[in-house]
Biotite code that builds the C-alpha atoms (Angstrom):
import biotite.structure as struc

atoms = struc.array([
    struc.Atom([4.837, 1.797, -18.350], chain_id="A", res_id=1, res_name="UNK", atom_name="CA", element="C"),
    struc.Atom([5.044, 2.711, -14.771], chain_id="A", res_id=2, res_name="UNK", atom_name="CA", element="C"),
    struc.Atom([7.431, 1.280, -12.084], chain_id="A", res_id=3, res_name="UNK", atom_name="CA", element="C"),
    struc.Atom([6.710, 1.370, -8.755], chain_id="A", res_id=4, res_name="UNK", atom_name="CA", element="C"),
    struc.Atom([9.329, 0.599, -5.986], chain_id="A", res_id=5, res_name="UNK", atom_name="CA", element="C"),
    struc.Atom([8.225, -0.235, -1.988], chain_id="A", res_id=6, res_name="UNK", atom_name="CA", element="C"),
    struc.Atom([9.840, -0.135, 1.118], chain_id="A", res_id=7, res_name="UNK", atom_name="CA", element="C"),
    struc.Atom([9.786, 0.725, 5.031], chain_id="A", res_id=8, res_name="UNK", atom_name="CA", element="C"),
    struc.Atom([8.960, -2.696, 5.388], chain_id="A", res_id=9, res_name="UNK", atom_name="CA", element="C"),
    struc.Atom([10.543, -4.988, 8.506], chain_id="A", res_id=10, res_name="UNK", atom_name="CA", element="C"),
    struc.Atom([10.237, -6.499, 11.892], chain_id="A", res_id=11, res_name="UNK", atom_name="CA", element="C"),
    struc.Atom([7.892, -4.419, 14.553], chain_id="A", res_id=12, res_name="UNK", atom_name="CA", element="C"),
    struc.Atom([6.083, -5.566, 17.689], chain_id="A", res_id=13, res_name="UNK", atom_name="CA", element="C"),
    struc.Atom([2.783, -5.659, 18.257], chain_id="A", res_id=14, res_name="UNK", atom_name="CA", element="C"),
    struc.Atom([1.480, -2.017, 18.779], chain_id="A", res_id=15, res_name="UNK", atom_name="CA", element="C"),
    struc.Atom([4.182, -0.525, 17.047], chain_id="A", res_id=16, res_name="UNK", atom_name="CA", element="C"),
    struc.Atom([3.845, 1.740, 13.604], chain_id="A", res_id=17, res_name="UNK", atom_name="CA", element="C"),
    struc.Atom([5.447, 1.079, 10.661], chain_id="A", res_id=18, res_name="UNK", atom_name="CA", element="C"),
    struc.Atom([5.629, 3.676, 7.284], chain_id="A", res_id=19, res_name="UNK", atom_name="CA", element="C"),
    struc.Atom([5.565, 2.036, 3.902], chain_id="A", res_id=20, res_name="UNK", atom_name="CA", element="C"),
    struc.Atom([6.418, 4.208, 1.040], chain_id="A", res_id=21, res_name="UNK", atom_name="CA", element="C"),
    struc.Atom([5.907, 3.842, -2.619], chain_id="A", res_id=22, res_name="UNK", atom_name="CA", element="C"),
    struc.Atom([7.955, 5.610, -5.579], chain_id="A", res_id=23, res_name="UNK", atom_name="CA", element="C"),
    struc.Atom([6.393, 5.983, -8.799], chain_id="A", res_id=24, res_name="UNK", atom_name="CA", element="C"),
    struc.Atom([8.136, 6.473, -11.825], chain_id="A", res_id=25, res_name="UNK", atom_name="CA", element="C"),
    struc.Atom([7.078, 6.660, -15.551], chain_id="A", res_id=26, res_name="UNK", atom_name="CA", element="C"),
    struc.Atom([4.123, 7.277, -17.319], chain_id="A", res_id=27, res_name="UNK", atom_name="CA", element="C"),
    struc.Atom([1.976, 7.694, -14.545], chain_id="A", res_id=28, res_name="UNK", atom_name="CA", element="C"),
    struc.Atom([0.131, 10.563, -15.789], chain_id="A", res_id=29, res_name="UNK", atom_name="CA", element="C"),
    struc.Atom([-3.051, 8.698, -16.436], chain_id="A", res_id=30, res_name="UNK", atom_name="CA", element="C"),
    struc.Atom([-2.915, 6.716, -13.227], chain_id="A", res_id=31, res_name="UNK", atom_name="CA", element="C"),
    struc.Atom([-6.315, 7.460, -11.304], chain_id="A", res_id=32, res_name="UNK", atom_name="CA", element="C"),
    struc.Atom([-6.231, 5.040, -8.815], chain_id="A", res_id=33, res_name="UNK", atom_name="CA", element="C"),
    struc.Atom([-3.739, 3.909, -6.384], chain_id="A", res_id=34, res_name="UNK", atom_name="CA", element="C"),
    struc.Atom([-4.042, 1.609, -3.220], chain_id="A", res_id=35, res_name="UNK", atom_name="CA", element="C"),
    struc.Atom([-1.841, -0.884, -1.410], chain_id="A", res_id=36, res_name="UNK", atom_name="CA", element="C"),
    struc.Atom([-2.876, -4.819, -1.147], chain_id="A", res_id=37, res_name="UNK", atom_name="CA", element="C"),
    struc.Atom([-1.254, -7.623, 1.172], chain_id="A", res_id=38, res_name="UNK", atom_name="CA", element="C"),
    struc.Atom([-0.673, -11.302, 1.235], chain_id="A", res_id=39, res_name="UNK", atom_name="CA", element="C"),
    struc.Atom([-0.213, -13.477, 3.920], chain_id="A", res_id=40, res_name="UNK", atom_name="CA", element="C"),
    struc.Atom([1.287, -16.942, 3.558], chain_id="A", res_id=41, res_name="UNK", atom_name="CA", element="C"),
    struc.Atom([-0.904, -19.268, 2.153], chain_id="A", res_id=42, res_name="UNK", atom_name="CA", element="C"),
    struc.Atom([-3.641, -16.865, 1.717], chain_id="A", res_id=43, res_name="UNK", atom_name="CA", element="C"),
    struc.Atom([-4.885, -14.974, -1.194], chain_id="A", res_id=44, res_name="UNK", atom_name="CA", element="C"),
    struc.Atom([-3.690, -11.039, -1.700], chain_id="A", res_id=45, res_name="UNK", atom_name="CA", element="C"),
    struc.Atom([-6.196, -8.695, -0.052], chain_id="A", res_id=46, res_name="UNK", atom_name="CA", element="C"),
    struc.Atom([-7.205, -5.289, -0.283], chain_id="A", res_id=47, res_name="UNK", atom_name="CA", element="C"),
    struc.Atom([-5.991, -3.079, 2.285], chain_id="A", res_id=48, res_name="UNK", atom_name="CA", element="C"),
    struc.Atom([-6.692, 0.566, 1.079], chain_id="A", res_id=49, res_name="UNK", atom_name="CA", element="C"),
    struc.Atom([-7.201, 3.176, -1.570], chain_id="A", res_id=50, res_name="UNK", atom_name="CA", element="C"),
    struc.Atom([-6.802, 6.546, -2.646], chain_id="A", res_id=51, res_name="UNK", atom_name="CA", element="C"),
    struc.Atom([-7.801, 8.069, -6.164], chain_id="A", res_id=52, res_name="UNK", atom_name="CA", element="C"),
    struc.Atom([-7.028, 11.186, -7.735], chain_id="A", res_id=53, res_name="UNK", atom_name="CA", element="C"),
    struc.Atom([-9.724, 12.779, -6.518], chain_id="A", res_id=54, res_name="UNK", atom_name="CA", element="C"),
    struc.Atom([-8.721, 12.234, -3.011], chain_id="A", res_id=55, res_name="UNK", atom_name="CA", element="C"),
    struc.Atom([-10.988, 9.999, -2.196], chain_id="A", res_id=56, res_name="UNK", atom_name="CA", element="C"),
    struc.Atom([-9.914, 7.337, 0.374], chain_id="A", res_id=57, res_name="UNK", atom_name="CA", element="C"),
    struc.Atom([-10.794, 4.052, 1.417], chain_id="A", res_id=58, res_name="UNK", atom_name="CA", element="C"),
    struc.Atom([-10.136, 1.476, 3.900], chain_id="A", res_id=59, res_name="UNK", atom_name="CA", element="C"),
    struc.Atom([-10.809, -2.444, 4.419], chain_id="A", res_id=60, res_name="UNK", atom_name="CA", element="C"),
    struc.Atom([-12.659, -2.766, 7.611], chain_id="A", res_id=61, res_name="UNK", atom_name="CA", element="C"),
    struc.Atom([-9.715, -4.979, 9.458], chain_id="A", res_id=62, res_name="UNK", atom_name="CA", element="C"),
    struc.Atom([-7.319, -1.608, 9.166], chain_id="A", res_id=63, res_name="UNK", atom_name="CA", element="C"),
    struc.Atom([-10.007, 1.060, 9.471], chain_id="A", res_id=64, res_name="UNK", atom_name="CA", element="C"),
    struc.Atom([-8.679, 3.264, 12.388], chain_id="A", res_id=65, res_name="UNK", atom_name="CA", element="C"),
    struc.Atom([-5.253, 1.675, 12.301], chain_id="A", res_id=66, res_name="UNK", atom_name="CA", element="C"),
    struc.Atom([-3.784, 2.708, 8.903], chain_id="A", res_id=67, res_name="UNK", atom_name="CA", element="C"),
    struc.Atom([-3.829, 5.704, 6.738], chain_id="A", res_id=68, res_name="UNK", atom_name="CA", element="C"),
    struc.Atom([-3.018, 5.804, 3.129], chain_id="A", res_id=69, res_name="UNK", atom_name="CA", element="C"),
    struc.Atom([-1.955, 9.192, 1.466], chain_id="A", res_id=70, res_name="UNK", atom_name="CA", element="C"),
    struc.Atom([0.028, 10.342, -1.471], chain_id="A", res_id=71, res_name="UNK", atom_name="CA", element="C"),
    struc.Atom([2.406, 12.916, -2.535], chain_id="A", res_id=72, res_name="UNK", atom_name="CA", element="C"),
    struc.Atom([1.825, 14.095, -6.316], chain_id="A", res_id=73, res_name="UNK", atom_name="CA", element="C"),
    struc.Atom([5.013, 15.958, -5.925], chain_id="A", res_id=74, res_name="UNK", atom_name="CA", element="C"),
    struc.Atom([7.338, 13.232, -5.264], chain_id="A", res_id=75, res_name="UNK", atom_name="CA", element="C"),
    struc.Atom([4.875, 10.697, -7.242], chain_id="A", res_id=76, res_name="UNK", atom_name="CA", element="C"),
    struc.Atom([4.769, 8.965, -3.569], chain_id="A", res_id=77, res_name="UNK", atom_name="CA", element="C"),
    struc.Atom([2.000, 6.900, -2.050], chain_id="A", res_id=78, res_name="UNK", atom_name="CA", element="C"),
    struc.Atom([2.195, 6.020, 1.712], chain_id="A", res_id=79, res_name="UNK", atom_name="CA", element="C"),
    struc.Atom([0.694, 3.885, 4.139], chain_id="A", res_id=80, res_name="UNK", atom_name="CA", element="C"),
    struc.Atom([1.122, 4.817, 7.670], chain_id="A", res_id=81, res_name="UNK", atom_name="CA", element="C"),
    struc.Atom([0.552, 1.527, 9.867], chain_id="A", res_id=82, res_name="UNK", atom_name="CA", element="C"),
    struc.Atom([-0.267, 1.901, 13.834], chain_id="A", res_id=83, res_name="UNK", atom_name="CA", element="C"),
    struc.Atom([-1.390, -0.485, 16.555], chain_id="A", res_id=84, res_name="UNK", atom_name="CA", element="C"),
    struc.Atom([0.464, -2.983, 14.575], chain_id="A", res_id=85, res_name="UNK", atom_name="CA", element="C"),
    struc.Atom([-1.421, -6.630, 15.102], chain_id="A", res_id=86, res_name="UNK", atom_name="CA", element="C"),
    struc.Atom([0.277, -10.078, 14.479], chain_id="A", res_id=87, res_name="UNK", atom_name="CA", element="C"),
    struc.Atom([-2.189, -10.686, 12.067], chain_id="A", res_id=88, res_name="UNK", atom_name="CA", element="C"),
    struc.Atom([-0.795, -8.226, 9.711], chain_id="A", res_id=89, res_name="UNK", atom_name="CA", element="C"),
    struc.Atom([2.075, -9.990, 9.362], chain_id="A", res_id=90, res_name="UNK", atom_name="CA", element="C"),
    struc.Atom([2.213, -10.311, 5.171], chain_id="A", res_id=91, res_name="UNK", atom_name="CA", element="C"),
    struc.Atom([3.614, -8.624, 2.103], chain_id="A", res_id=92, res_name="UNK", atom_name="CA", element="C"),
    struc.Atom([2.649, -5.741, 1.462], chain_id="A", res_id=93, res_name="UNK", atom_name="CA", element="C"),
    struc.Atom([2.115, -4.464, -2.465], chain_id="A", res_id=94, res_name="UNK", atom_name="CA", element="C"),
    struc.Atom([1.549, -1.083, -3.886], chain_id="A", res_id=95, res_name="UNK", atom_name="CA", element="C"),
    struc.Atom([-0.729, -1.130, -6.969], chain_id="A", res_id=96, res_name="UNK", atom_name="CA", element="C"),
    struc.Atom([-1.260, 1.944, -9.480], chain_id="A", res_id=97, res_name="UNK", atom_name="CA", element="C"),
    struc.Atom([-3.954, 1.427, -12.362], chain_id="A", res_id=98, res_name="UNK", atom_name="CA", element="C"),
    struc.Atom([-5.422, 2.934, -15.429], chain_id="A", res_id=99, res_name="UNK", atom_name="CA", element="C"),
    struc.Atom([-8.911, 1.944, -14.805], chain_id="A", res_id=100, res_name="UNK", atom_name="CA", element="C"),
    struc.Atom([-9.799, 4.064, -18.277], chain_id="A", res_id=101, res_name="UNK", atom_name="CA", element="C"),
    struc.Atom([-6.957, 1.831, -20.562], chain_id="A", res_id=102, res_name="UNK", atom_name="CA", element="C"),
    struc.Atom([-7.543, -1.110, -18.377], chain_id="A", res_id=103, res_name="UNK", atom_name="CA", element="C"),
    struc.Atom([-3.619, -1.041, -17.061], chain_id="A", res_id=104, res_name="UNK", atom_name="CA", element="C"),
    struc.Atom([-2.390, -2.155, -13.738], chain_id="A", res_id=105, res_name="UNK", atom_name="CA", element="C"),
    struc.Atom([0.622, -2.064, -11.993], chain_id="A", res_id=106, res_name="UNK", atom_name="CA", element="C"),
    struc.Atom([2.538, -3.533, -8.925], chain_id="A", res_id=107, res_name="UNK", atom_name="CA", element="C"),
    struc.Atom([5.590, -3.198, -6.800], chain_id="A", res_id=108, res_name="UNK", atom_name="CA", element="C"),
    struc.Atom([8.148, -5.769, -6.257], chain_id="A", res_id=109, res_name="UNK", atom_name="CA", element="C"),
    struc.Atom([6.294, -5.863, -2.126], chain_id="A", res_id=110, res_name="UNK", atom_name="CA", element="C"),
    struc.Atom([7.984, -4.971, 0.950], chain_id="A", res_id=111, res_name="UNK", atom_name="CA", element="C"),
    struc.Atom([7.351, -7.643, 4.326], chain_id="A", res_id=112, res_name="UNK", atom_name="CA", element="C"),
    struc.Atom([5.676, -6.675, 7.505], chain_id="A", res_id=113, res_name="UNK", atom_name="CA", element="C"),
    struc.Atom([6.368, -8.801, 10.045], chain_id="A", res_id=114, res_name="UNK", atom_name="CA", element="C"),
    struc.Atom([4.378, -8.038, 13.290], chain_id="A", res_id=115, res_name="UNK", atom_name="CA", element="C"),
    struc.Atom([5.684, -10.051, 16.592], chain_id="A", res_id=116, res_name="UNK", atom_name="CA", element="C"),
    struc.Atom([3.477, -10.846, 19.730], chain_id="A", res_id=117, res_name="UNK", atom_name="CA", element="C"),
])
């Protein structure tokens, strides 16, 4: 099992940055990918980014140039650093681990964004 705990969430205006963190704890030893999804009310949870093992990173095209995802395997911490905050990314904002080889995925409890105009 893996828990995985968000937060830097909260209220920013438009423009402004935001840094959303996400703890890892557990087995997470065979984790090889990790990215962080959002939901908006009344719409479906989309993905915003991802990083593997590897390093390799990437983006959805609405946050390309605005938001960078990284991780620290030291402190099991993955990170999303949010700039040139828009209204429309107002939403919840998950962190997601998975074990694409065992099939197992994980979430966080979410953290809200909320971006004023």
């Amino acid at each position: 099992q893996v828990q995985l705990v968000e937060s830097g969430g909260g209220l920013v205006q438009a423009g402004g940055s935001l840094r959303l963190s996400c703890a890892a704890s557990g087995n997470i030893a065979s984790i090889n990918v990790m990215g962080w999804y959002r939901q908006a009310p009344g719409k479906q949870r989309e993905w915003v980014a991802t990083i593997l093992v590897s390093g390799s990173i990437t983006y959805a095209d609405s946050v390309k140039g605005r938001f960078t995802i990284s991780r620290d395997s030291g402190k099991n911490t993955v990170y999303l650093q949010m700039n040139s905050l828009k209204p429309e990314d107002t939403a919840v904002y998950y962190c997601n681990f998975r074990d694409t080889y065992r099939g197992h995925n994980y979430w966080g409890q979410g953290t809200q964004v909320t971006v004023s105009s």
